[in-house]
C-alpha positions as CSV (number, residue, x, y, z in Angstrom):
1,X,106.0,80.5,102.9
2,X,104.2,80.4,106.0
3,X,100.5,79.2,104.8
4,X,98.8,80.7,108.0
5,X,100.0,84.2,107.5
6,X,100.0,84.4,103.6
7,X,96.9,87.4,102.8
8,X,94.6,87.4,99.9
9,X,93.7,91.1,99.6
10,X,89.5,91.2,99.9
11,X,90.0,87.2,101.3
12,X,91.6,86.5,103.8
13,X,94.7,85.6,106.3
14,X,95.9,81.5,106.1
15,X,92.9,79.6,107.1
16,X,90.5,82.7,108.4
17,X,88.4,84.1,105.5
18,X,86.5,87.1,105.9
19,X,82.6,87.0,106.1
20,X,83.2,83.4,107.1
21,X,80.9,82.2,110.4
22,X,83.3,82.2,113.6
23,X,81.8,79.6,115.5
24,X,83.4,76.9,113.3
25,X,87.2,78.7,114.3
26,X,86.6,77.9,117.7
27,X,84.7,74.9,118.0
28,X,87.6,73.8,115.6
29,X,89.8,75.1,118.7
30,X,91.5,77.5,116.8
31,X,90.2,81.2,118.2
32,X,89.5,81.9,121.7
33,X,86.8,84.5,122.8
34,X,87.7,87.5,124.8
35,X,84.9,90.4,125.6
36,X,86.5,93.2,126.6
37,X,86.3,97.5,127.6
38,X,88.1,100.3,126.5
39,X,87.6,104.0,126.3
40,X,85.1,103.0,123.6
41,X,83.2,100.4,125.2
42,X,82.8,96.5,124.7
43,X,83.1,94.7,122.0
44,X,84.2,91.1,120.9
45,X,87.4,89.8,119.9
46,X,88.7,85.9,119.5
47,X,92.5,85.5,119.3
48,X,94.8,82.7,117.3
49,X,97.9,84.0,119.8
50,X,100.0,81.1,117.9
51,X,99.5,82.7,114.6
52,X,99.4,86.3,116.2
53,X,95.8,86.8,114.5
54,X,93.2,89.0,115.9
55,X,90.0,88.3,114.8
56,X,87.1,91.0,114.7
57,X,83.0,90.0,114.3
58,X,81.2,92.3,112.6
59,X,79.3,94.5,115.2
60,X,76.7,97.2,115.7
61,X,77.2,100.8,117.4
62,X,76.9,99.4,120.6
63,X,79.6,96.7,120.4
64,X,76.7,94.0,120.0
65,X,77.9,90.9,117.8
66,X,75.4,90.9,114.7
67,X,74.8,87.4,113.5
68,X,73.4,87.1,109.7
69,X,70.4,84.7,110.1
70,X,71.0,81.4,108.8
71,X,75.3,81.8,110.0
72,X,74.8,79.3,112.9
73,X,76.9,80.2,116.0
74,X,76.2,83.3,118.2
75,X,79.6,84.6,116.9
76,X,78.5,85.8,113.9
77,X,81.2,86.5,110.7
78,X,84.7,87.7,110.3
79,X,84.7,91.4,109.8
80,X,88.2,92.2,110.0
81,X,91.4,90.3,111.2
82,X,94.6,92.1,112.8
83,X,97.9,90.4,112.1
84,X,100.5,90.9,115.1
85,X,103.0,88.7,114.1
86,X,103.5,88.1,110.2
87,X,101.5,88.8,107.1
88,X,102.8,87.7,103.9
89,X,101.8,88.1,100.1
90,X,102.9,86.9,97.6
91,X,105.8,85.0,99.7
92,X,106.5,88.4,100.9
93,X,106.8,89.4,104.6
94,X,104.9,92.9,104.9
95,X,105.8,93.3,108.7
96,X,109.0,94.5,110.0
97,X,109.8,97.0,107.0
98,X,109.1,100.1,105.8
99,X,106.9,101.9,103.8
100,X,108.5,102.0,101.0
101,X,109.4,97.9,101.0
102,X,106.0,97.8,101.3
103,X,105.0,99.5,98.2
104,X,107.7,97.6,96.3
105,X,106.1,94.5,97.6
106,X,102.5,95.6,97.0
107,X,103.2,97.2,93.9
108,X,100.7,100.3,94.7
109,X,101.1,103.1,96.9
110,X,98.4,104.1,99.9
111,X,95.2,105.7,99.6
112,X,96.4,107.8,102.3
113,X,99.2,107.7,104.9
114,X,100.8,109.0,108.0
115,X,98.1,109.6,110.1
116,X,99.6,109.5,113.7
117,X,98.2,108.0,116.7
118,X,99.4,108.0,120.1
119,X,98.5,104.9,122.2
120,X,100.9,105.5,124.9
121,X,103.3,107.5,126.4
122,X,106.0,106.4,124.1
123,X,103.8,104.6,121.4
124,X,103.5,106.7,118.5
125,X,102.4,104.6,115.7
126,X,101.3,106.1,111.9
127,X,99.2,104.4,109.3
128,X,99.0,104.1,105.8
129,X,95.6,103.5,104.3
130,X,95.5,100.6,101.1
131,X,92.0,100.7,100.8
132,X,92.0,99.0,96.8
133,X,93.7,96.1,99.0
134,X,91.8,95.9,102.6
135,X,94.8,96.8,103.8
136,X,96.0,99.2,106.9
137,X,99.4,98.9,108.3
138,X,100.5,100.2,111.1
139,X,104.3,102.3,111.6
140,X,106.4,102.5,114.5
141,X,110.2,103.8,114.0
142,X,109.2,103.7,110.1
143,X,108.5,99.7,110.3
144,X,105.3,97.8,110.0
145,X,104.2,96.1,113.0
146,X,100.6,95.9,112.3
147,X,98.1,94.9,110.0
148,X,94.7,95.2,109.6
149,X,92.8,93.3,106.7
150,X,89.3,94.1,105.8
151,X,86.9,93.7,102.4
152,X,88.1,96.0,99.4
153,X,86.5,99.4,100.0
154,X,85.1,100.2,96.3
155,X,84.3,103.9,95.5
156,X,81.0,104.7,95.9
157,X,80.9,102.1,99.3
């Protein structure tokens, strides 16, 4: 089991928990911050590139960082996380197989799936939705290679 990839659905990934203050990741040397532009606009990211986590603050419209009084840090909390490299649960590796594999693993099937996005020339990449779980991974070639990990989206939310 690899502790810094293992996923708690509504949780976490390995040591990052979601809703969790960031400042404490990187003064603890573990996240680094990167602003960056795209077609979208700005917004904030701070990457673990060792553990091939992506870790997202919680932001406005604008791409502002909002930061809950009383969080301490100007990085405000963990919103979402995107896993790159390996995301397990339950012992189980979820990237790097199909679909189906994943539903075995998961034991549920998506809210919704294949949804196609194109993010470049030869970059086709489809998604299926497990929003009970916090959980959107991304297909390319009918493997996961990404996954995102959110709070569980209850009806009504």
């Amino acid at each position: 089991m690899n502790a810094q990839s293992e996923w708690t659905p509504g949780v976490g990934v390995g040591r990052y928990l979601l809703g969790a203050p960031i400042q404490k990741y990187v003064d603890d040397g573990f996240l680094v911050h990167r602003r960056w532009s795209d077609i979208i606009g700005n917004a904030d990211s701070f990457d673990d590139e060792a553990a091939g986590i992506v870790v997202f603050p919680e932001d406005d419209d604008d791409g502002n960082i909002i930061v809950p009084p009383g969080e301490g840090g100007k990085f405000g909390i963990i919103d979402s996380l995107k896993c790159t490299k390996s995301l397990q649960y339950k012992n189980k590796e979820l990237l790097g197989i199909s679909l189906q594999a994943v539903i075995s693993v998961l034991g549920v099937p998506p809210q919704s799936d294949g949804e196609e996005f194109y993010l470049g020339e030869e970059d086709v990449q489809t998604t299926a939705d497990f929003d009970d779980l916090g959980l959107i991974l991304w297909f390319r070639d009918g493997l996961s290679v990404t996954a995102s990990v959110m709070e569980v989206i209850e009806d009504g939310d």
